[in-house]
FIFI-742138 format. One line per 3 residues: number of its first residue (from 0); their letters; for each residue z negated, x, y of N, C-alpha, C. Coordinates in Angstrom, 1 decimal. Example, Ala and Ser with C-alpha at 12.3 -4.5 7.8 and 13.67 -1.06 7.14 Angstrom:
2
0> as> -7.8/13.2/-5.7/-7.8/12.3/-4.5/-7.8/13.2/-3.3 | -7.1/12.8/-2.2/-7.1/13.7/-1.1/-7.9/12.9/0.0
END
This chain:
93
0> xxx> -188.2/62.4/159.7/-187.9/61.0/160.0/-187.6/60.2/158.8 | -186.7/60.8/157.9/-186.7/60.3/156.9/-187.7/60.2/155.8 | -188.2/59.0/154.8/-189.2/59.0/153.7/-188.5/60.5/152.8
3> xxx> -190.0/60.4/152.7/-189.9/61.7/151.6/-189.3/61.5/150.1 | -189.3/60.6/149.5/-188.8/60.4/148.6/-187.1/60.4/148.4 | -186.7/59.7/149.9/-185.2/59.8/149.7/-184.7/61.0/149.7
6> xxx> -185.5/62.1/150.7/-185.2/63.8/150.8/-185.2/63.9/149.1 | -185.8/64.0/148.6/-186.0/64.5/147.4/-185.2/63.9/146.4 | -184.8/63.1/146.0/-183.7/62.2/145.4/-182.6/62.6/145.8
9> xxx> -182.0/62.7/147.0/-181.2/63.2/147.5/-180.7/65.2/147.5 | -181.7/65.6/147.0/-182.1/67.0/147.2/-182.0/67.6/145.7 | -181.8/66.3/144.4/-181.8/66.2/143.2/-180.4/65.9/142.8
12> xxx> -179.6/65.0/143.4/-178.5/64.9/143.4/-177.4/65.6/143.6 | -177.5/66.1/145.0/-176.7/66.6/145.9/-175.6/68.0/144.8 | -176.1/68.8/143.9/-175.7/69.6/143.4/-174.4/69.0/142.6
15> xxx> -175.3/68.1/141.7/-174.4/67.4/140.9/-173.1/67.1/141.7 | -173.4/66.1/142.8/-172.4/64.9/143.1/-171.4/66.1/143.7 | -171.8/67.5/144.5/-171.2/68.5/144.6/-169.9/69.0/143.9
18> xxx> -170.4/69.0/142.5/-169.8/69.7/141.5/-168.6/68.6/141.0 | -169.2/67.7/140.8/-168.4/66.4/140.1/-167.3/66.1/141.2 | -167.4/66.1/142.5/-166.6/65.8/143.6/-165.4/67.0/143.8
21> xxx> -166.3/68.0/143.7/-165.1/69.4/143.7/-164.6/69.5/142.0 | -165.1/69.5/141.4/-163.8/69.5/140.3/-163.1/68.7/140.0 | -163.2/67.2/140.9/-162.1/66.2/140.7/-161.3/66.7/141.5
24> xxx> -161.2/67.0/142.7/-160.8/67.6/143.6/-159.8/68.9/143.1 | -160.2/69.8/142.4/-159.5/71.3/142.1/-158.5/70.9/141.2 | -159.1/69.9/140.4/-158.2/69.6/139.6/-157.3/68.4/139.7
27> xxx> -157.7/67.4/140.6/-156.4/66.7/140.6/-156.4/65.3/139.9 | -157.6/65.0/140.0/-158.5/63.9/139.0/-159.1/62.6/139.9 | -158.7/61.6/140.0/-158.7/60.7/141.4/-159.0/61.0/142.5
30> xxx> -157.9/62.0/142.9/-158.2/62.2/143.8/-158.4/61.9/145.4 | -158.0/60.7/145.4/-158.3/59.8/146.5/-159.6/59.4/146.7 | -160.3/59.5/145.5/-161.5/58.6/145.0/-162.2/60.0/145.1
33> xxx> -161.8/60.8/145.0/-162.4/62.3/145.3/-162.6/62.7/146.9 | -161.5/62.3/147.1/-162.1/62.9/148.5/-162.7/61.8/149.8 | -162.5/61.1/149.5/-163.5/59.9/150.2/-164.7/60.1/149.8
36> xxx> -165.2/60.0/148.5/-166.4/60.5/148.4/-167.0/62.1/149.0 | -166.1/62.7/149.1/-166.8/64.4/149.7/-167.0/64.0/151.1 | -165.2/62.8/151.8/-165.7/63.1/153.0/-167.2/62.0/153.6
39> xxx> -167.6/61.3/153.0/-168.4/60.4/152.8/-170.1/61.6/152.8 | -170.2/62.0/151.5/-170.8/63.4/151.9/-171.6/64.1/152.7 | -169.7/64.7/153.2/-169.9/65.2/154.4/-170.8/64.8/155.3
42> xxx> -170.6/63.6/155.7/-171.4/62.4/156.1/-172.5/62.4/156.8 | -173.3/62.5/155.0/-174.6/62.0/155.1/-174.9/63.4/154.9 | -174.3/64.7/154.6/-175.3/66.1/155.2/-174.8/66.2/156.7
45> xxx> -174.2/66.2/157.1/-173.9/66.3/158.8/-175.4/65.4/159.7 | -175.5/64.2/159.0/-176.4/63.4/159.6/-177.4/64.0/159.1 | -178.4/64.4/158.2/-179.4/64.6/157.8/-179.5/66.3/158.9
48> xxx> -178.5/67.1/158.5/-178.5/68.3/159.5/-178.8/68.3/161.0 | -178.3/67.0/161.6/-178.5/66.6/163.0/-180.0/65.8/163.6 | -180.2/65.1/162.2/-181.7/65.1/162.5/-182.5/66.4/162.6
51> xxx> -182.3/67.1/161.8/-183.3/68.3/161.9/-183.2/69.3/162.9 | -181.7/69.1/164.0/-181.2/69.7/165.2/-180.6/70.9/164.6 | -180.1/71.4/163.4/-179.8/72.5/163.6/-178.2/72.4/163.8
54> xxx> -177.8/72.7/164.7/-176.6/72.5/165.3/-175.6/73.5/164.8 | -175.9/74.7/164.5/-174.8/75.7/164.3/-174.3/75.3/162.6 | -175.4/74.9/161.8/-175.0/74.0/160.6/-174.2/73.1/160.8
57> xxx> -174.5/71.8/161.4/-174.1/70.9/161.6/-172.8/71.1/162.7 | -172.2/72.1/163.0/-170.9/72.7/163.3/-170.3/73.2/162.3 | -170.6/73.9/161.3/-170.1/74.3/159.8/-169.6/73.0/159.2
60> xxx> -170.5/72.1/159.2/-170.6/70.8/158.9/-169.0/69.8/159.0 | -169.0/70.1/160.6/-168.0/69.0/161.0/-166.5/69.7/160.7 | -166.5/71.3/160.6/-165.4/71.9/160.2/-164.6/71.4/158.8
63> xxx> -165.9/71.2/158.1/-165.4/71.0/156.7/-165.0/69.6/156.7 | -165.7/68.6/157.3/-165.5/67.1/157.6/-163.6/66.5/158.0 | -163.5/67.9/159.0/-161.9/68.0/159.3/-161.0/68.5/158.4
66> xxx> -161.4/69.4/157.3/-160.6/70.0/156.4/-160.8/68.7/155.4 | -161.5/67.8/155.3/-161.5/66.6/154.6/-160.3/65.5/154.8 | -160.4/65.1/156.5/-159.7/64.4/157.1/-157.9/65.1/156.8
69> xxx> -158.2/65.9/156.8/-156.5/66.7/156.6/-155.9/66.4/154.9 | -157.0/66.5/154.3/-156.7/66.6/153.1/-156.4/64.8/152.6 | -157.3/63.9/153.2/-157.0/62.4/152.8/-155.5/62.3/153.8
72> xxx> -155.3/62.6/155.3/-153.8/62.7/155.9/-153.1/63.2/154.6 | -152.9/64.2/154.1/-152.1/64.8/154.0/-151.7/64.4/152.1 | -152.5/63.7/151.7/-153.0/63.4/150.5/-151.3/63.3/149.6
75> xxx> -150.4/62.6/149.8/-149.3/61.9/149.3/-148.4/63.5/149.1 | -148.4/64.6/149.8/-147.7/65.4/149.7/-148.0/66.6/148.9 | -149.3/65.8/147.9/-149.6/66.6/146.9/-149.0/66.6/145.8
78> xxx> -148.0/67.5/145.6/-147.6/67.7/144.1/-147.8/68.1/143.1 | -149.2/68.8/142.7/-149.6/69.5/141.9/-151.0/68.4/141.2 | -151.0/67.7/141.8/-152.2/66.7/141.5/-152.0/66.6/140.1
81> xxx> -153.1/66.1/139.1/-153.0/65.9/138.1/-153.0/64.0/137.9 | -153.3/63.9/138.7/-152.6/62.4/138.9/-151.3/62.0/139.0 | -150.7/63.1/140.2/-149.0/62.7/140.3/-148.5/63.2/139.1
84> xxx> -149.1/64.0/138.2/-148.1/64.8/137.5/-148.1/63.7/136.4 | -149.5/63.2/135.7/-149.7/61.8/135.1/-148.9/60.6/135.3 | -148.4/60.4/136.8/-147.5/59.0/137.1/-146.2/59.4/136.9
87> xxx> -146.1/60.7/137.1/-144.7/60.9/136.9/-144.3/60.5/135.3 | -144.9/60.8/134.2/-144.9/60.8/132.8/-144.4/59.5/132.3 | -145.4/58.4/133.3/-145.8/57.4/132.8/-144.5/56.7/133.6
90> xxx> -143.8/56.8/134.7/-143.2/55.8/135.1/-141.6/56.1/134.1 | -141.0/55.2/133.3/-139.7/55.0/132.8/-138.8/55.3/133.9 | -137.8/56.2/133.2/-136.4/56.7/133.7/-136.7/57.6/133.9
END
């Protein structure tokens, strides 16, 4: 259903934006801006999966989509972030 060209651009990408989203992520590197983009993502492979009907994927899919959702909830009570550890440096006293 979708043009072929966007499969394949998309199919070009995908590794990259992968990689670049999980190592902001492992490491603690805007991480807000990290995981909105994965769960974002998530997203748009869930949808592409659901076109093609494969359901037990697109159940893999939505697991991870929730381990996303937990992770933006839960985001503030990260202490190891390399962000918080950066604000801490930076804020006086």
């Amino acid at each position: 259903m979708l043009p072929h060209f966007s499969v394949v651009i998309f199919g070009y990408a995908l590794p990259w934006a992968e990689a670049i989203i999980g190592l902001l992520v492992l490491f603690g590197v805007l991480t807000e801006w990290a995981l909105i983009a994965g769960a974002l993502l998530m997203a748009l492979l869930t949808f592409g999966t659901s076109l093609r009907q494969d359901w037990n994927v697109a159940g893999l899919q939505l697991i991870y989509a929730v381990v996303y959702f937990l992770l933006i909830a839960f985001r503030r009570h990260n202490r190891f972030a390399a962000d918080r550890l950066l604000s801490k440096k930076k804020a006086p006293g």
